[in-house]
C-alpha positions as CSV (number, residue, x, y, z in Angstrom):
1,X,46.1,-25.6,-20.6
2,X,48.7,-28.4,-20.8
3,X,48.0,-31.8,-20.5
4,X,49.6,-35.0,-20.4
5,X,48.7,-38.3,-22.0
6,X,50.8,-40.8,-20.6
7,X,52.1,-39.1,-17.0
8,X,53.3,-42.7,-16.3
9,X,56.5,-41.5,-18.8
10,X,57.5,-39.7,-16.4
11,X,59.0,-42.4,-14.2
12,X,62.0,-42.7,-16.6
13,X,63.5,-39.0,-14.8
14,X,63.9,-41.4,-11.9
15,X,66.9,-43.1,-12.8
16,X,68.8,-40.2,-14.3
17,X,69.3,-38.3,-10.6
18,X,71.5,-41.4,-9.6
19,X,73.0,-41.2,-13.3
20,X,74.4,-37.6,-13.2
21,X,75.4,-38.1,-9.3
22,X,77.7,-40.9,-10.7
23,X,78.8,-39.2,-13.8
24,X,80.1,-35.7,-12.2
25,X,82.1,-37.7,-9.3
26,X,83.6,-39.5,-11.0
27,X,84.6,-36.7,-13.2
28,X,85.5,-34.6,-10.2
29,X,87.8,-37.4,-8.9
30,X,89.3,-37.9,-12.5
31,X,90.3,-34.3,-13.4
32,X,91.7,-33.6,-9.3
33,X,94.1,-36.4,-10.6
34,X,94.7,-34.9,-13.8
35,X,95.0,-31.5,-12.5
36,X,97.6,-32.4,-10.0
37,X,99.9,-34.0,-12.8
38,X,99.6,-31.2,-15.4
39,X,97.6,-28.3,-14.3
40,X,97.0,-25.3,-16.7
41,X,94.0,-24.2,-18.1
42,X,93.5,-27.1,-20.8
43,X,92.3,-28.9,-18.1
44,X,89.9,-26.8,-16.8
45,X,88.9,-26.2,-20.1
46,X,88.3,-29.7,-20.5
47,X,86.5,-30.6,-17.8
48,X,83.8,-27.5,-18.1
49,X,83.4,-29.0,-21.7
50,X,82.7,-32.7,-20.2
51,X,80.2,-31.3,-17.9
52,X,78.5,-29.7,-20.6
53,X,78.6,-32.6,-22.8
54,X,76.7,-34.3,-19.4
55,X,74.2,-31.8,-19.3
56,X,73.5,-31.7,-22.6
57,X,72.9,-35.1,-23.2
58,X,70.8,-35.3,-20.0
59,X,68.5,-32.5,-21.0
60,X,68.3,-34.6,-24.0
61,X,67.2,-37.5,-22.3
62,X,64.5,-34.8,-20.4
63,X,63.0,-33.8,-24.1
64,X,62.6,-37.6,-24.8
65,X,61.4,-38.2,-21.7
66,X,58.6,-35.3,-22.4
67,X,57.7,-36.8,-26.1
68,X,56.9,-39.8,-24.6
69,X,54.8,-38.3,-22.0
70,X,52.4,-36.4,-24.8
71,X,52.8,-33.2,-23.7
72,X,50.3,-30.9,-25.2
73,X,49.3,-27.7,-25.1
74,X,47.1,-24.9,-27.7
75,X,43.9,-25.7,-29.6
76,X,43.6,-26.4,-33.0
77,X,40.6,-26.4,-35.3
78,X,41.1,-29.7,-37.4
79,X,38.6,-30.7,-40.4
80,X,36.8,-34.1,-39.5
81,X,35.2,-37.0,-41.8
82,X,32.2,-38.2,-40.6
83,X,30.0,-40.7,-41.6
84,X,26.0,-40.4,-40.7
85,X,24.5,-38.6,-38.0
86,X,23.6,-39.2,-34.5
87,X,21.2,-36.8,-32.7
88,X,19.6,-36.5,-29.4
89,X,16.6,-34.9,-28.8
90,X,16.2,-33.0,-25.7
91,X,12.8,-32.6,-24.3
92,X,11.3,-30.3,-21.8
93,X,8.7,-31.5,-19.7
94,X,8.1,-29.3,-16.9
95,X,4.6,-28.2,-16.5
96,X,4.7,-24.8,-18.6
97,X,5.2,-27.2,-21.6
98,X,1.3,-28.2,-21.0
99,X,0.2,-24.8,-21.9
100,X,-2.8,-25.3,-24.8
101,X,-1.5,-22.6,-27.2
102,X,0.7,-24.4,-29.6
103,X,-0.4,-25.1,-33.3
104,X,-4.0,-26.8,-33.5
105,X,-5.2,-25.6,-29.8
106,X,-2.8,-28.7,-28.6
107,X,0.0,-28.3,-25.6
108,X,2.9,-27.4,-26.4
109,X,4.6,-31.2,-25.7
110,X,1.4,-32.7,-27.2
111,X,3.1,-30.5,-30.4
112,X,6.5,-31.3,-29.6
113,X,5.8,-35.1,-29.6
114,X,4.0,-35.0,-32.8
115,X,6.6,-32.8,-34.4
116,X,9.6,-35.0,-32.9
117,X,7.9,-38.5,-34.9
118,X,7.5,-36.5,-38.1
119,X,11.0,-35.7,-37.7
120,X,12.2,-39.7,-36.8
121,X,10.1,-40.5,-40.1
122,X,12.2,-38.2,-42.4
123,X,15.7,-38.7,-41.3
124,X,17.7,-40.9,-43.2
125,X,19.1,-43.6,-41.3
126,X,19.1,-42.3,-37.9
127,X,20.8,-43.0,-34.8
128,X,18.9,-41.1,-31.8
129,X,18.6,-40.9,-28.1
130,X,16.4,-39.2,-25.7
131,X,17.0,-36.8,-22.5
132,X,14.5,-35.3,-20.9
133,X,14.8,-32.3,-18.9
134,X,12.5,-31.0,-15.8
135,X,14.3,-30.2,-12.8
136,X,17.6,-32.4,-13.7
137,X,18.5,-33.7,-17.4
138,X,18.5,-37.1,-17.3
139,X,19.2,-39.7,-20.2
140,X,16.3,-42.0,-21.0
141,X,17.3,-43.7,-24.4
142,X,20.9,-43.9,-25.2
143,X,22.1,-43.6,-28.3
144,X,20.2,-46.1,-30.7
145,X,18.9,-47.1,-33.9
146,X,15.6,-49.0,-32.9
147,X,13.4,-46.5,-33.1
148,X,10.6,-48.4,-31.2
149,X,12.0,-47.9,-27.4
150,X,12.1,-44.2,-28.7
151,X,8.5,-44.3,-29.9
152,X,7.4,-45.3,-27.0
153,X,8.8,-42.8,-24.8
154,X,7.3,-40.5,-26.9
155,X,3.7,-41.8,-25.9
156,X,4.4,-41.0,-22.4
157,X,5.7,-38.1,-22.3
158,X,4.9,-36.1,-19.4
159,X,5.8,-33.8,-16.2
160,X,5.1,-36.7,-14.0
161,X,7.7,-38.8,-15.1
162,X,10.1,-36.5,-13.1
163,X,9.5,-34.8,-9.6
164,X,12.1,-32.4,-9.2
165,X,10.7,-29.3,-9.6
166,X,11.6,-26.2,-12.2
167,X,12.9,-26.2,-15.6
168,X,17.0,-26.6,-15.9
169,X,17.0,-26.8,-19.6
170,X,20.9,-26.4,-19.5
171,X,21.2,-30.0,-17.6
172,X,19.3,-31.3,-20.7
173,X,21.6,-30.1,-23.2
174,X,24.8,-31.1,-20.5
175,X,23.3,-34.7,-20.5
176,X,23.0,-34.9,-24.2
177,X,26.4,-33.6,-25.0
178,X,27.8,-36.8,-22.6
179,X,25.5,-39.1,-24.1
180,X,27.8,-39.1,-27.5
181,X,30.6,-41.8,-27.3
182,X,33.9,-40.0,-27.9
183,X,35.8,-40.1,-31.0
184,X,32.4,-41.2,-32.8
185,X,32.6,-41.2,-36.2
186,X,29.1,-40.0,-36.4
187,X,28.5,-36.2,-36.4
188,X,26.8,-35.2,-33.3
189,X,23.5,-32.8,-33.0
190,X,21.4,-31.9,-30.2
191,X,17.7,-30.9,-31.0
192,X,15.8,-29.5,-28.0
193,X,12.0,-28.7,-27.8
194,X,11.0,-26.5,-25.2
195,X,9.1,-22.8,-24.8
196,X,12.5,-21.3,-23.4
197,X,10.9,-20.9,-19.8
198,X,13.4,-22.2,-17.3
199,X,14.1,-21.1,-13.6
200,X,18.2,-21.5,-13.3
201,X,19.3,-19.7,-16.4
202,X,21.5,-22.5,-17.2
203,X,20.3,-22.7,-20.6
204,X,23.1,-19.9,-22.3
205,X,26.1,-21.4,-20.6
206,X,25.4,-24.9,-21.7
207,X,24.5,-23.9,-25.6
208,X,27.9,-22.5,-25.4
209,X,29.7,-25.0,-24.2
210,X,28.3,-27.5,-26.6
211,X,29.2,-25.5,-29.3
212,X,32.2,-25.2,-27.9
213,X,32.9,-28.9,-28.9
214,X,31.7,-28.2,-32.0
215,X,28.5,-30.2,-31.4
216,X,25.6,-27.8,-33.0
217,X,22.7,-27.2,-30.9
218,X,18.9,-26.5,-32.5
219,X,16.5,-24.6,-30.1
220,X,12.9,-25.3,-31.4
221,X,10.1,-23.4,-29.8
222,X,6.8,-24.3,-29.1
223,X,3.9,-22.3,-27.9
224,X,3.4,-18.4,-28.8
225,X,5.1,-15.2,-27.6
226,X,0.8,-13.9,-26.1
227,X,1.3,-17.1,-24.3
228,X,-1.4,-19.1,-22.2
229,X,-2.3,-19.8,-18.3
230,X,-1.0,-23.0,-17.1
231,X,-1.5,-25.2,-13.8
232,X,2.2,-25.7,-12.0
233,X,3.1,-28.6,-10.4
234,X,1.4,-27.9,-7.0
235,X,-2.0,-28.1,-8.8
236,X,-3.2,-25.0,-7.3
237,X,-1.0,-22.2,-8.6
238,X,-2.2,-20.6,-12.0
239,X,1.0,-19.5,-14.0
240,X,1.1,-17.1,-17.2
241,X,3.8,-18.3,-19.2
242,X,4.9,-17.5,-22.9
243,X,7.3,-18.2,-26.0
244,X,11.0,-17.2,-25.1
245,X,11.7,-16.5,-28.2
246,X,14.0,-13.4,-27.9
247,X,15.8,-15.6,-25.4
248,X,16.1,-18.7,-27.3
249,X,17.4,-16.2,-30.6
250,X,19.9,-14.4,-28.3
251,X,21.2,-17.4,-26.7
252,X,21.8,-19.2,-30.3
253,X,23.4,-16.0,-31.7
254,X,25.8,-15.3,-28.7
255,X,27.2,-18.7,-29.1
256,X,27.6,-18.7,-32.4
257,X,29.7,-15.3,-31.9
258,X,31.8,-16.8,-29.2
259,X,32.8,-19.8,-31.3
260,X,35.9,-20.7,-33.3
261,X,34.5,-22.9,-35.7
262,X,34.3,-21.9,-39.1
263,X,30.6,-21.6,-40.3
264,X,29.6,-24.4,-41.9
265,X,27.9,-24.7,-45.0
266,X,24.7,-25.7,-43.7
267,X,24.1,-23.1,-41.2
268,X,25.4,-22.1,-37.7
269,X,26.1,-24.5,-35.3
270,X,23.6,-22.6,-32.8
271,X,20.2,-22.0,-34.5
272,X,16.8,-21.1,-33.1
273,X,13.6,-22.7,-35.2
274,X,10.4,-22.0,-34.4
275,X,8.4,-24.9,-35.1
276,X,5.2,-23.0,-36.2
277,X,7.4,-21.6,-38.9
278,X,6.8,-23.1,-42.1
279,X,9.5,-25.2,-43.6
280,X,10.9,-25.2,-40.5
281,X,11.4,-29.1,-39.9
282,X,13.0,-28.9,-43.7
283,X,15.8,-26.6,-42.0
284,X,16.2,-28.6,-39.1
285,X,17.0,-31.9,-41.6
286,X,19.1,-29.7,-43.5
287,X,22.0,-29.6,-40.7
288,X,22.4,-33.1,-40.7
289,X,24.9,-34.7,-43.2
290,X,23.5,-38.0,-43.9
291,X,21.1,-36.4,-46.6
292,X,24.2,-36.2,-48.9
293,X,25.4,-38.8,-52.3
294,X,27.3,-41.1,-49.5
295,X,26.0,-40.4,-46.2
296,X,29.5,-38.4,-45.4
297,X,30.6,-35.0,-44.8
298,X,33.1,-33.0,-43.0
299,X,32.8,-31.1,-39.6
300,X,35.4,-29.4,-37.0
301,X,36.7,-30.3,-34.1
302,X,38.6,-28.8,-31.6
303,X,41.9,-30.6,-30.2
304,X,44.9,-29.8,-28.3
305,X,48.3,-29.4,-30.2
306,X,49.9,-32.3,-29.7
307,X,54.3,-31.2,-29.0
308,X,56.0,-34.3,-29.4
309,X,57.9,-33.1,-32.3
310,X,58.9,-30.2,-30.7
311,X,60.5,-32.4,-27.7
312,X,62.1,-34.8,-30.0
313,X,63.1,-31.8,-32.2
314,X,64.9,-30.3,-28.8
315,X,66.5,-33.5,-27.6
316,X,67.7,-34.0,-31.0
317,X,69.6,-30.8,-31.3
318,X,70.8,-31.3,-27.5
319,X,72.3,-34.6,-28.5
320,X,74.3,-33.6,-31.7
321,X,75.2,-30.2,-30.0
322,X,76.8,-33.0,-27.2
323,X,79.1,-34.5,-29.2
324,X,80.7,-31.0,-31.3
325,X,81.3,-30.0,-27.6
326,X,82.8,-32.6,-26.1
327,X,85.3,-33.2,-28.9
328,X,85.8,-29.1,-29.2
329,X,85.1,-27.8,-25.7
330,X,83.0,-24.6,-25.2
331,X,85.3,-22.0,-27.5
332,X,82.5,-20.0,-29.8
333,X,84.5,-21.5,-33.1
334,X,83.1,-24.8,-31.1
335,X,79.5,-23.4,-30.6
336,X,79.2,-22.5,-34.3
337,X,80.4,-25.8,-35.8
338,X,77.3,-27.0,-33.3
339,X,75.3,-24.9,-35.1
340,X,76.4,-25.5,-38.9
341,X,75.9,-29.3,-38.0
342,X,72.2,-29.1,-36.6
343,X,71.3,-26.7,-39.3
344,X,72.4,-29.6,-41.8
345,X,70.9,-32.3,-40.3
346,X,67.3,-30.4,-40.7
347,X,67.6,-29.4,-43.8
348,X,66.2,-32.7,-45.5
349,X,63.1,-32.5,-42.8
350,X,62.4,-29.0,-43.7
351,X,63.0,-28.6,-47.7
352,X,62.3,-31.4,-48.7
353,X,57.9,-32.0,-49.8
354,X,58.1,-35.5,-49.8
355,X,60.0,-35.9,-46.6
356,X,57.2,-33.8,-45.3
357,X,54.3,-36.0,-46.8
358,X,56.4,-39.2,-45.1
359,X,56.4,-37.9,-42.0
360,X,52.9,-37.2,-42.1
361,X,51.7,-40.4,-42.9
362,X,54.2,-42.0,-40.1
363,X,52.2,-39.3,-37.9
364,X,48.6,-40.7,-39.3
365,X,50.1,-44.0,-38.3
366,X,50.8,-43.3,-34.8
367,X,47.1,-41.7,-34.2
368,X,45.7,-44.8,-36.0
369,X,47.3,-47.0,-33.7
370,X,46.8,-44.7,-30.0
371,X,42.8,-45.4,-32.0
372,X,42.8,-41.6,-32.5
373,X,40.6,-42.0,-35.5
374,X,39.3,-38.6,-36.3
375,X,42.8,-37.3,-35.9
376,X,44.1,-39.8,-38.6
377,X,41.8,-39.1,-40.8
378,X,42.0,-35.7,-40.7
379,X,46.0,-36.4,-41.5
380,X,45.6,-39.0,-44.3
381,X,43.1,-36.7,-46.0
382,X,45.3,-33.6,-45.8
383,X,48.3,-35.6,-47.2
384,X,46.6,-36.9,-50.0
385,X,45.2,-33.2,-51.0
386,X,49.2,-32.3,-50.4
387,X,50.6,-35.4,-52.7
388,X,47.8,-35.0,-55.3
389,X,48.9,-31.1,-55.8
390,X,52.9,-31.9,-56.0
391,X,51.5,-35.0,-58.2
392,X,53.2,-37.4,-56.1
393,X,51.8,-40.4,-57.1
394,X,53.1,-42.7,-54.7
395,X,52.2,-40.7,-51.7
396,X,48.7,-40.4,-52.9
397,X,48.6,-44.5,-52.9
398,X,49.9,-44.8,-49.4
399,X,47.6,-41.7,-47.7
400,X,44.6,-43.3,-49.7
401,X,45.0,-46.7,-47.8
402,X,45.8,-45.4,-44.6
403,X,42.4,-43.7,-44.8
404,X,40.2,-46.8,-46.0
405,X,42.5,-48.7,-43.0
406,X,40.8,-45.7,-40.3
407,X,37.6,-46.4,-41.7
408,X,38.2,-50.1,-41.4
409,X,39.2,-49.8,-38.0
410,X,36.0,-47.7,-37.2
411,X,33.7,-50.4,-39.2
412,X,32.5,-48.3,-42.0
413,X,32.9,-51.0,-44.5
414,X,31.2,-49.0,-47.2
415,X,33.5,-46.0,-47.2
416,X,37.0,-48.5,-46.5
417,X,35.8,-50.4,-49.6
418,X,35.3,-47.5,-51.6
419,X,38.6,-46.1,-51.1
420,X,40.4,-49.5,-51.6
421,X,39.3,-49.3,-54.8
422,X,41.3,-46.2,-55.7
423,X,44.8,-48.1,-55.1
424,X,46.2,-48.1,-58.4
425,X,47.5,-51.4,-60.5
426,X,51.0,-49.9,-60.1
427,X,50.8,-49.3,-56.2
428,X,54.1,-50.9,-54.9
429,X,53.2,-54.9,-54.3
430,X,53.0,-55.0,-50.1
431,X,50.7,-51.8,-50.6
432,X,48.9,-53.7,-53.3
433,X,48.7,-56.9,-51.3
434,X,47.3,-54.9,-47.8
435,X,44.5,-53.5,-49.5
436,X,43.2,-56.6,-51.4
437,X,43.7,-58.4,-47.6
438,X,41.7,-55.3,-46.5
439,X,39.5,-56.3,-49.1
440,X,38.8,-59.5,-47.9
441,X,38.4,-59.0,-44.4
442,X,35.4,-56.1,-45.3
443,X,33.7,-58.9,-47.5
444,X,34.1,-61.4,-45.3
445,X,32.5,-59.2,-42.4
446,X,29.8,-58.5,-44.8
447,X,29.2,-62.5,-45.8
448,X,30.2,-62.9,-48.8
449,X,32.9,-65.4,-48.0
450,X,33.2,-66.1,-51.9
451,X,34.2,-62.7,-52.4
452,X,36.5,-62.8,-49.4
453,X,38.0,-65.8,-51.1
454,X,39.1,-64.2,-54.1
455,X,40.5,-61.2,-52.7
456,X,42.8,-63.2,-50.4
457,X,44.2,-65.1,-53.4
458,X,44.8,-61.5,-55.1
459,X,46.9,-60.5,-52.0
460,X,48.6,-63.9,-51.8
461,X,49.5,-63.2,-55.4
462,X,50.6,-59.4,-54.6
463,X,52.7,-60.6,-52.4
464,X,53.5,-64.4,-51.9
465,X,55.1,-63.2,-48.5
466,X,51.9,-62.1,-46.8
467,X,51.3,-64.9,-44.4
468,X,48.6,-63.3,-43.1
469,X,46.3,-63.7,-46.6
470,X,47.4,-67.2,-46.4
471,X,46.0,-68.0,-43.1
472,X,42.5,-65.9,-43.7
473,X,42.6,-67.9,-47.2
474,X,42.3,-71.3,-45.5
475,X,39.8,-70.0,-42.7
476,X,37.4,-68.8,-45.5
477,X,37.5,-72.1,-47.2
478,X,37.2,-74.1,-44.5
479,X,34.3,-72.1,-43.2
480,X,32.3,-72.0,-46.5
481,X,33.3,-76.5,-46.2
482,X,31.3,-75.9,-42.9
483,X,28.5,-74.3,-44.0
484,X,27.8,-76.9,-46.8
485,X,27.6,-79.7,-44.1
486,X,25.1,-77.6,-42.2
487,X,22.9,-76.5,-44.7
488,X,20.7,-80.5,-44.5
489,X,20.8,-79.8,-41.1
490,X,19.8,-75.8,-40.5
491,X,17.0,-76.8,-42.8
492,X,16.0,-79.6,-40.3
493,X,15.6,-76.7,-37.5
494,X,13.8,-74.1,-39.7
495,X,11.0,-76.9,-40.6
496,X,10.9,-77.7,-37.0
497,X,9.2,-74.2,-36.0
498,X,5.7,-74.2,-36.0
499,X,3.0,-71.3,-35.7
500,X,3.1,-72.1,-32.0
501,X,6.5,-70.5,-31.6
502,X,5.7,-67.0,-33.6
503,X,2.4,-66.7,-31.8
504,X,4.5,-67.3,-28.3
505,X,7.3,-64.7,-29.7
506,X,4.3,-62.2,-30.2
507,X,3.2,-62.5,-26.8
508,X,6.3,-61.8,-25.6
509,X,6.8,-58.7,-27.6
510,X,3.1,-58.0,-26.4
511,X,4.6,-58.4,-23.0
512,X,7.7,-56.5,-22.9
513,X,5.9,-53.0,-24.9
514,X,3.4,-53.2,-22.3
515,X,6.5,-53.4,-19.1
516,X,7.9,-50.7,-21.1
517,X,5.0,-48.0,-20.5
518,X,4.6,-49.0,-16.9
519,X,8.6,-48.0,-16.5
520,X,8.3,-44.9,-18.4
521,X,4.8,-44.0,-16.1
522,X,6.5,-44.8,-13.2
523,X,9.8,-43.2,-13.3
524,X,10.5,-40.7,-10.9
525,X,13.5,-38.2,-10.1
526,X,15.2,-38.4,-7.1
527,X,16.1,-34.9,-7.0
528,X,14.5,-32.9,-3.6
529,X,12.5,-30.3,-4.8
530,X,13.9,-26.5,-4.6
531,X,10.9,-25.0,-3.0
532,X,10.4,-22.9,-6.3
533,X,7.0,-22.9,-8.6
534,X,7.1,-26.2,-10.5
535,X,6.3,-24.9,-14.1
């Protein structure tokens, strides 16, 4: 499929129409004149190698026009950085999930709830959010790291909270997939806990599709494959209703066949867990990547070939093979000489390795600034595995801060820092300068402004030309001046709060958990109902 990131490009084709109109009369008029005076075929020859110099340099113009429009088109499977986790647990809550045959004689979300807080107790530093699916998926929690609005959803889980009727499992997982913010330099998972019953068969299509992102997908099943009588949602009807197990299997293993990802070291992307199964919450933990030495790890990601080179590349050759017409006409000695030139002129772009590795990083430049961050990091890191195995040093120093500036840009301070560090003592001076600046802006966003102090003055003294340093420099001391003369009078305020004031803020907190229930009990689904069995 092509697509088209700025279609606003294409307004500069506008003005060449008029362009070419002007160009070819008034070539027309100028060759009738010539023609009549000499006549012969040197003219005609002539003017068919003008035109063609016209036409050449106007489908040049078209091939530029195209670059700038960021034409793509393909898919590409591209190796990702990320940093931490962020998963969102998907939970069914139609009636068949109240069936008493899960682990302990409890219900099956009575067993999903308990299983989902053991889980929020053992991930390390997790970012979560909540959908719950009945008869629509619906986001309840967005994507946080509180854990106490997710708790307390937890508590209330029910069937009531929704009155549509049915179970469209695939609406959950469709919810959870949009409820990731693009280009997140997290690594997404979707964990969903439900017995596999549903009643639109949506749940294959939409496991695929999520994989298809290369966002993996955990089915965990509750309940057992004999399977236990259940009320549905009129309060009358007595429904028998078991364990999909085979479903939820075959729906993780034909997605898993249909993707292009590579398999990843810690499993598929589409797994089913059955949550009886012992060790089976160890497994689930064991896809996430935060439980490595620094909380990072790489996963794929689909994107679309990006063909700007290719358009430059064209216009290029349309614009040299231009000028060997014009001043040769169209005779094939003419059309070779084209050809010996544009050959030459490429040769330095494709021989030469370290014109390559330039052009990569001035590529990992462009994404950084368009805020394409995943696709500039997957750059920078695969020039610096390039530059470190032709041992070009230099490279290595300039793909090494491009990545710590990415990670800057995306604030992971830790990982920025820790890759500043590797610039060498011999970097060249501006590179040498940039990162200790870069330095200083990640301490100072961390508070220690005495840090952030010292690594100004370094770039200052890297580069006495970095005006930038010099400015930061005098905000950092001038801040730290500030918060000297404060200090009497922060301590003023702090001595000034009495017990009154935390046992009012307790209330309050009192107050708003209590609000908090009452929404989650009272929310309701605006969906109509389908006239189907609400189990």
């Amino acid at each position: 499929m092509i697509r088209c990131a700025h279609p606003g490009a294409f307004l500069l084709l506008v003005p060449l129409i008029p362009a070419l109109v002007f160009l070819f009369a008034r070539t027309k008029r100028l060759f009738a004149s010539l023609g009549s005076l000499h006549g012969g075929t040197a003219v005609r020859r002539d003017r068919r190698a003008l035109a063609t110099k016209i036409m050449l340099r106007a489908v040049a113009w078209v091939g530029v026009v195209f670059a700038c429009a960021g034409i793509s088109w393909g898919k590409k499977i591209v190796p990702v950085q990320k940093s931490g986790d962020a998963v969102c647990f998907v939970f069914d809550i139609s009636y068949s999930m109240n069936a008493r045959d899960a682990v302990g004689g409890m219900t099956r979300l009575e067993a999903a709830r308990q299983y989902a807080k053991a889980l929020l107790g053992a991930m390390p530093a997790p970012s979560v959010s909540v959908v719950i699916a009945k008869g629509d998926g619906v986001l309840a929690v967005p994507l946080t790291e509180d854990l106490a609005s997710v708790h307390t959803l937890l508590d209330v889980l029910s069937p009531e909270l929704m009155t549509a009727t049915g179970s469209r499992l695939g609406r959950g997982i469709a919810a959870a997939v949009t409820a990731f913010p693009p280009q997140s330099a997290q690594a997404a998972h979707v964990w969903v806990f439900t017995d596999g019953d549903e009643t639109d068969g949506g749940l294959r299509s939409a496991v695929d599709d999520a994989v298809r992102y290369g966002i993996p997908v955990a089915l965990i099943g509750f309940g057992s494959e004999p399977g236990a009588d259940v009320t549905a949602g009129d309060g009358t009807t007595v429904v028998h209703t078991v364990l999909q197990a085979q479903k939820l299997r075959s729906c993780a293993d034909r997605a898993n066949e249909a993707s292009a990802f590579p398999r990843r070291s810690r499993g598929a992307l589409a797994q089913y867990i059955p949550a009886a199964e012992s060790g089976s919450a160890y497994r689930l933990l064991r896809t996430l990547s935060a439980d490595g030495a620094d909380g990072t790890a790489f996963a794929y990601e689909s994107q679309d070939i990006d063909r700007r080179a290719f358009f430059l590349l064209f216009a290029l050759i349309c614009f040299v093979a231009s000028f060997v017409v014009g001043e040769a006409g169209l005779s094939a000695r003419s059309l070779r000489q084209s050809a010996v030139l544009v050959a030459c002129g490429l040769v330095p772009f494709v021989s030469s390795c370290n014109a390559r590795g330039n052009a990569a990083v001035a590529r990992g430049a462009w994404a950084w600034y368009q805020q394409k961050y995943p696709q500039a990091t997957a750059i920078f890191l695969q020039v610096e595995s390039d530059a470190r195995a032709a041992q070009d040093d230099v490279l290595v120093q300039y793909a090494v801060f491009g990545l710590a500036a990415t990670y800057l840009a995306q604030e992971e301070f830790a990982a920025a820092d820790a890759r500043l560090k590797h610039i060498a003592p011999d970097a060249p001076a501006s590179l040498r300068s940039a990162a200790f600046y870069n330095e200083g802006v990640i301490a100072h966003q961390q508070g220690d402004n005495e840090r952030a102090v010292e690594c100004f003055k370094q770039a200052i003294l890297a580069d006495p030309a970095n005006r930038d340093a010099k400015i930061n420099l005098e905000l950092c001391q001038s801040e730290a001046a500030m918060r000297q003369a404060q200090g009497a009078e922060k301590e003023m305020r702090q001595a000034g709060e009495g017990e009154d004031d935390s046992a009012l803020e307790k209330g309050i907190f009192t107050l708003i958990k209590e609000n908090e229930q009452n929404q989650w009990k009272k929310m309701q689904s605006n969906k109509k109902d389908d006239g189907g069995i609400d189990f």
